[in-house]
N, C-alpha and C positions, 0 to 999 in steps of 0.2 A: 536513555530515551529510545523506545522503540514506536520504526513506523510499518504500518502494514500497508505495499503497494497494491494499488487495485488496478489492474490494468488489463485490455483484451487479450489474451493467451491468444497463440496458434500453435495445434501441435506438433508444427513443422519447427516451431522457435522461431518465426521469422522475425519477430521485434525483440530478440534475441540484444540484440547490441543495446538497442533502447533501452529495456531493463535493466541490463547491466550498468549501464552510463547515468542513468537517475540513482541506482544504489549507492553507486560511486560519489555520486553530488551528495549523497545524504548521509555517507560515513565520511570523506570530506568534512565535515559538522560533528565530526560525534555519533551521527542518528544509526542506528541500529537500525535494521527493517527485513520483515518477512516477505517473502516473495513466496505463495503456491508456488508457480512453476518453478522454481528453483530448489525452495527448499521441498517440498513434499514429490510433485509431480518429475523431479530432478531431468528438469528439461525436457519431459515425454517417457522417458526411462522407465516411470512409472505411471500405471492407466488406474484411474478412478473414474466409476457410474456418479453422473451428476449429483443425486443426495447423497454421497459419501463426500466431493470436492465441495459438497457447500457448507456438511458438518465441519472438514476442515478449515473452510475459507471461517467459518463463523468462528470457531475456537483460535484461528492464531488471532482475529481483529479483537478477543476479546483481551489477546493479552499487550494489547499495542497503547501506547499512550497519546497515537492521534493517526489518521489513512491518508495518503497521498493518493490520489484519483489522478493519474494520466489520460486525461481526453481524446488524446492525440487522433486514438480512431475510438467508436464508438462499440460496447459489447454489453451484451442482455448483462450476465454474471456481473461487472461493473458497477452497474446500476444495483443493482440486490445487493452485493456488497457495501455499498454507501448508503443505502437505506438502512441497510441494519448496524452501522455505525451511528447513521444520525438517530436513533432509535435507542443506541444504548451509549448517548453523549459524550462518543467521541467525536475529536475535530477531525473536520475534513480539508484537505487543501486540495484545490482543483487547480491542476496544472495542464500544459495543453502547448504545442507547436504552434506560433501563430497562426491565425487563419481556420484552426480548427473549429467544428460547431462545438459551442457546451450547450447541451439544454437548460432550459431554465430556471425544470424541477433540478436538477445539480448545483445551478448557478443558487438558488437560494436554500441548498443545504449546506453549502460550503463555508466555511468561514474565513478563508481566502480564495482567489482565484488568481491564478498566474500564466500567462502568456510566453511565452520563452522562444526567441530564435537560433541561439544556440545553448549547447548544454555548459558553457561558461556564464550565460544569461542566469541559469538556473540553480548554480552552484550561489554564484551571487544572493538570489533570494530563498535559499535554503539557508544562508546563512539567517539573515531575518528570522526567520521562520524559527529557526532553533532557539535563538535567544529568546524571543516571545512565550514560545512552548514553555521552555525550560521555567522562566520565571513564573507562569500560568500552572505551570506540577508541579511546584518545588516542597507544595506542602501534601501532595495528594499519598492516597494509600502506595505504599509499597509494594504491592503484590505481586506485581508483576516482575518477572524478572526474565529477561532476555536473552540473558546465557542458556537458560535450557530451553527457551520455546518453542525453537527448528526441535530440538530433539525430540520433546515432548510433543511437539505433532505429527511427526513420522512417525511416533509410537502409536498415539492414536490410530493415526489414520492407516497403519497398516492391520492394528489390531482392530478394522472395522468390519 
């Protein structure tokens, strides 16, 4: 099971630990997940023009079997990416530090929403989350396959 994180990048990595700590909750479970900043943009290391980062932001959600939406802060690219998730029926899980705003085009594309005070909160309902998935793809297409899909977007996206 692969998940693609959507979450506001800075190119400083300042939510650097955050990202890291949701991936950690989600392999924790089993879940496989793409991170741009990580796997493509390898923490800022590497610089992409916005229509090149959004070919790629579009080609790794195509190979994910559902997007995790981090709310915590709000980012234009976020939002585009969960649209074009909800657009080509993948699930969305919208998660968020209490207190945080979700909108409520988000709120009703999402087909979870989750609240979390700490990231032990969150490991918790990621377990959820997996089991449900899991039973919800157990018959779906194959295709996807998540061993190569960091590599095979590096490829792309250097060969852009």
């Amino acid at each position: 099971m692969q998940a693609y994180l959507a979450i506001k990048y800075h190119p400083d990595s300042r939510n650097r630990e955050r990202i890291e700590r949701i991936i950690a909750a989600l392999a924790a479970h089993g879940i496989g997940s793409i991170c741009i900043a990580r796997d493509v943009e390898q923490w800022g290391t590497v610089q992409l023009d916005a229509p090149t980062l959004m070919q790629c932001s579009f080609a790794a959600i195509d190979t994910c079997d559902m997007m995790i939406v981090d709310l915590t802060e709000k980012g234009v690219g976020t939002g585009i990416e969960a649209g074009y998730a909800y657009a080509h029926q993948i699930p969305i899980i919208t998660i968020a530090q209490t207190g945080a705003d979700i909108s409520e085009t988000l709120l009703g594309i999402s087909s979870q929403v989750y609240s979390y005070h700490t990231y032990d909160d969150l490991v918790t309902f990621l377990k959820d989350v997996e089991d449900r998935t899991r039973m919800n793809t157990e018959n779906t297409d194959q295709n996807k396959n998540p061993t190569t899909a960091c590599t095979s977007l590096q490829n792309l996206c250097v060969s852009v």
